[in-house]
FIGUGU-411781 format. One line per 8 residues: number of its first residue (from 1); their letters; for each residue x, y, z of C-alpha. Coordinates in Angstrom, 2 decimals, always signed. Each point is the difference from the previous one (the first is absolute). Example, Ala and Ser with C-alpha at 12.3 -4.5 7.8 and 13.67 -1.06 7.14 Angstrom:
1) AS) +12.30,-4.50,+7.80; +1.37,+3.44,-0.66 $
//
This chain:
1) XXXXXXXX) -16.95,-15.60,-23.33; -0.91,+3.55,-1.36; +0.34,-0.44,-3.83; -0.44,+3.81,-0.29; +2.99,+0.78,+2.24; +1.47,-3.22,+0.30; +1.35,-0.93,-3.22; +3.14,+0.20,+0.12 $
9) XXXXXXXX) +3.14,+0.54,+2.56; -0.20,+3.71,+1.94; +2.71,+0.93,+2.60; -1.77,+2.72,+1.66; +2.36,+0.53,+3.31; +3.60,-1.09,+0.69; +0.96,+0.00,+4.13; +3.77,-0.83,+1.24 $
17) XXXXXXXX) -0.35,-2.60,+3.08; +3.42,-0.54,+1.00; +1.81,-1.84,-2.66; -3.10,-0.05,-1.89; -2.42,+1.66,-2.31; -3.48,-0.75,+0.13; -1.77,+0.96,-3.04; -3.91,+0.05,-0.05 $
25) XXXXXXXX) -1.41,-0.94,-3.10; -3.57,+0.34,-0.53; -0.29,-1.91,-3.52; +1.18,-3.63,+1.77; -1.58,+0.20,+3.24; +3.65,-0.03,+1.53; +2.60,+1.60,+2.37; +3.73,-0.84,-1.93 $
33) XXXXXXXX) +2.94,-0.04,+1.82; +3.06,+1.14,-1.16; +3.41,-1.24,+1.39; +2.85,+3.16,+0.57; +3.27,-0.32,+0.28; +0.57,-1.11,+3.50; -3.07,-2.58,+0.14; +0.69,-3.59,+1.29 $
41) XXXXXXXX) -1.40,-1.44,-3.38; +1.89,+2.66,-2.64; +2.76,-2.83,+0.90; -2.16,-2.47,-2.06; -2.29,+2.03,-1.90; -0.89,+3.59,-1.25; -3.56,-0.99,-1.60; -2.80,+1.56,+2.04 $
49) XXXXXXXX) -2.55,-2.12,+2.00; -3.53,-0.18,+0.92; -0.48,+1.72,+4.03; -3.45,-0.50,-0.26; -3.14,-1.04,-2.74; -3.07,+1.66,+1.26; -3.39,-1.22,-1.20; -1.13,+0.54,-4.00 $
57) XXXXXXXX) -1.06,+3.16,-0.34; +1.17,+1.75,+2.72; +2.38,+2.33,-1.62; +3.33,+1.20,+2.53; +0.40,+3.52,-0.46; +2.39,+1.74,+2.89; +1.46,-2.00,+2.66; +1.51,+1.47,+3.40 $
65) XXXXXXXX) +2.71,-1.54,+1.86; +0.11,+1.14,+3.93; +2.72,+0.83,+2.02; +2.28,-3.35,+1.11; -1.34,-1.65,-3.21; -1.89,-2.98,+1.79; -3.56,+1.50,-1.73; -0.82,+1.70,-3.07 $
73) XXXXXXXX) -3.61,+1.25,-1.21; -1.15,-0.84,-3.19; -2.76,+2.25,-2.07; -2.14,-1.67,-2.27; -1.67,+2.09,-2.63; -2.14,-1.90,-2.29; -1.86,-1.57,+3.51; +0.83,+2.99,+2.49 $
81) XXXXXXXX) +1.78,-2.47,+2.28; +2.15,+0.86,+2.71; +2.95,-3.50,+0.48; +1.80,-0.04,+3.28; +3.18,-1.83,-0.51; +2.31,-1.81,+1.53; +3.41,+0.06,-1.40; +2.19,-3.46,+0.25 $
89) XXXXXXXX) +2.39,-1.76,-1.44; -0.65,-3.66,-1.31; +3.05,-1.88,-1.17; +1.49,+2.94,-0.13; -1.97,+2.00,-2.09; -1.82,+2.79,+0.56; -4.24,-0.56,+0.49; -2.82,+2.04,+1.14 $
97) XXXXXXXX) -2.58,-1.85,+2.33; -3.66,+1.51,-0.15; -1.32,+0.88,+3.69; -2.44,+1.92,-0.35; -2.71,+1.45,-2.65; -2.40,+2.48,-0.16; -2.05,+2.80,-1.89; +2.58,+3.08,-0.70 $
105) XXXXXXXX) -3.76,+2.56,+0.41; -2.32,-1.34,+2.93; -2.62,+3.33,-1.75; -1.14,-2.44,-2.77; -0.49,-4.17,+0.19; -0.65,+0.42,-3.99; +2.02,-3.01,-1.62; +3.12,+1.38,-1.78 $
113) XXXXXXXX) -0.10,-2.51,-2.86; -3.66,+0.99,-1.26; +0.81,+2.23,-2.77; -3.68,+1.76,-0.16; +0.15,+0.84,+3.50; +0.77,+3.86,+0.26; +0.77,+0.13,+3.45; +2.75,-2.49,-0.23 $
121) XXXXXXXX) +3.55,+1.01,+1.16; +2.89,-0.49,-1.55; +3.14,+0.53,+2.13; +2.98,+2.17,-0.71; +2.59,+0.59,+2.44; +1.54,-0.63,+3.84; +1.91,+1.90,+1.95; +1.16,-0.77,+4.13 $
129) XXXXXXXX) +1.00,+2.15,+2.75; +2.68,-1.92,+1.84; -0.61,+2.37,+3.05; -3.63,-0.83,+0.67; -0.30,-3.54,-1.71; -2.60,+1.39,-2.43; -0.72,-1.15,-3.58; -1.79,+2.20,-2.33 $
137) XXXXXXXX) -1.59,-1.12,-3.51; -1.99,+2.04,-2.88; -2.77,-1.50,-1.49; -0.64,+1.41,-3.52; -3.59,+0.61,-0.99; -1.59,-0.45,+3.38; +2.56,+3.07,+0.47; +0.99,-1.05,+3.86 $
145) XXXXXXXX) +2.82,-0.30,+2.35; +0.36,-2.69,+1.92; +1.95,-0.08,+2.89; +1.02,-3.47,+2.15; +1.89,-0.47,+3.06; +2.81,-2.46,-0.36; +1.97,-2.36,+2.56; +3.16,-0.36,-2.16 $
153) XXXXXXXX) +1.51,-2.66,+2.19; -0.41,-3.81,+0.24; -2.62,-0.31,+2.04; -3.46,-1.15,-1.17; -1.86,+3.74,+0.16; +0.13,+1.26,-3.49; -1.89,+2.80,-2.20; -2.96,+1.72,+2.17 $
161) XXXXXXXX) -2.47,+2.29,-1.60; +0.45,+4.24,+1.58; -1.76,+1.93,-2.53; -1.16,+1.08,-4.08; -0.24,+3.70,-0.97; -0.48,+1.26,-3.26; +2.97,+0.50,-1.97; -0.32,+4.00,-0.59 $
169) XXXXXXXX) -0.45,-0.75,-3.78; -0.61,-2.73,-2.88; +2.01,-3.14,-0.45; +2.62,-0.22,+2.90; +2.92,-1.22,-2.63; +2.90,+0.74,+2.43; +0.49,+0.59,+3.88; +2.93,+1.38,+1.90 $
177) XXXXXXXX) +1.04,+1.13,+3.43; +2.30,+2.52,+0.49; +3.15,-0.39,+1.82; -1.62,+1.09,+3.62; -2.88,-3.20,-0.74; -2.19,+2.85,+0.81; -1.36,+1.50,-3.29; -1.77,-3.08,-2.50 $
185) XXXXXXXX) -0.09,+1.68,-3.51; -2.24,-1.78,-2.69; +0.35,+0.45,-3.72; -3.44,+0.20,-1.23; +0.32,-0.83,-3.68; -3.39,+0.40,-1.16; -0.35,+3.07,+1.84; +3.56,+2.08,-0.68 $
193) XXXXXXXX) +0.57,+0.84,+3.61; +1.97,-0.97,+2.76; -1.69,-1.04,+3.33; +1.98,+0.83,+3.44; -1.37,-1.88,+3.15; +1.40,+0.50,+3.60; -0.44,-3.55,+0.67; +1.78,+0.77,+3.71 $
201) XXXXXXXX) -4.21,+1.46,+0.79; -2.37,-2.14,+1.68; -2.14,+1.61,-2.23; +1.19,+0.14,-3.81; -1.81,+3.21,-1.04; -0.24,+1.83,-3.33; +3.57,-0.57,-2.02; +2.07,+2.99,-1.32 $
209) XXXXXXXX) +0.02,-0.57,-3.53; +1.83,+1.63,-2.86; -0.40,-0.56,-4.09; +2.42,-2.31,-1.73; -0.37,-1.50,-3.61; -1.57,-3.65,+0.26; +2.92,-0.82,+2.72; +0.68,-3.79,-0.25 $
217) XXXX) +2.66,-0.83,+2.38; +1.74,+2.64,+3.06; +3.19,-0.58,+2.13; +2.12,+1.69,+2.39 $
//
């Protein structure tokens, strides 16, 4: 594990999945599920379980479920790793199966976990666009975008790599997509600014970008 981030419990993302909350937390290396009212095992028991243990060190940060909840993305901070997941239910209770796993910034190959490497990145945030299948991440302090295409469905295609721009700023704490999935905005903490993309472009261009206060998280 990470004993400087890693010493103790930190719930850093809660997701609903039908009857269920997921809740990522970095600290233990593991995705909890949460039973709601409704859920085949409240009947028996209200205590939250382990969906999924990923490796020591890895550190779950955001997690994305996609539409028809058969797959659900899983961000990775502390090792930049991007989990595809499979979402079943064994004995009836609620698990996440690992599919696939790769780098969330194709720029850099610098190893996440080396704390004297500068150019490491350290993973903030994922947003999709249910109309074009495409996952974006921000990588903090590489100060990128990265954007993946993905086959939500059951089949065995998964996350493919489209393209990494520069985030329009320092430290890519929060992404968001407006309501038309056209416009990505990035809160650049480090920076005090807010990034606008037209990610609909073949080519991403220069972002619009307007001064805001260290922004840490955005939301429509």
């Amino acid at each position: 594990p990470n004993t400087a981030r890693q010493e103790a419990s930190h719930a850093h993302q809660t997701v609903q999945l039908g009857n269920h909350v997921l809740v990522c937390d970095l600290g233990t290396d593991t995705i909890m599920c949460y039973p709601l009212d409704g859920a085949a095992e409240q009947e028996t028991s209200s205590v939250p379980r382990e969906a999924l243990k990923v490796p020591p060190g890895y550190g779950p940060r955001h997690i994305i479920v996609f539409p028809g909840d058969e797959r659900c993305c899983v961000l990775c901070e502390l090792t930049s790793r991007l989990l595809l997941c499979a979402v079943k239910v064994v004995s009836g209770t609620l698990k996440l199966e690992v599919i696939q796993e790769c780098l969330s910034t194709q720029i850099t190959k610098a190893d996440p976990l080396d704390s004297d490497d500068a150019t490491k990145s350290l993973p903030a945030a994922l947003v999709f666009n249910s109309d074009t299948g495409r996952l974006f991440v921000s990588n903090r302090f590489i100060d990128t975008i990265s954007e993946w295409q993905c086959n939500t469905g059951t089949s065995a295609d998964g996350l493919t790599f489209v393209r990494e721009f520069a985030c329009g700023g320092k430290t890519p704490r929060d992404i968001c997509l407006d309501r038309s999935n056209r416009w990505l905005l990035v809160a650049n903490q480090d920076s005090s600014n807010i990034a606008t993309f037209d990610v609909s472009a073949a080519d991403i261009g220069n972002p619009k970008s307007v001064p805001c206060g260290s922004p840490s998280c955005i939301h429509f």
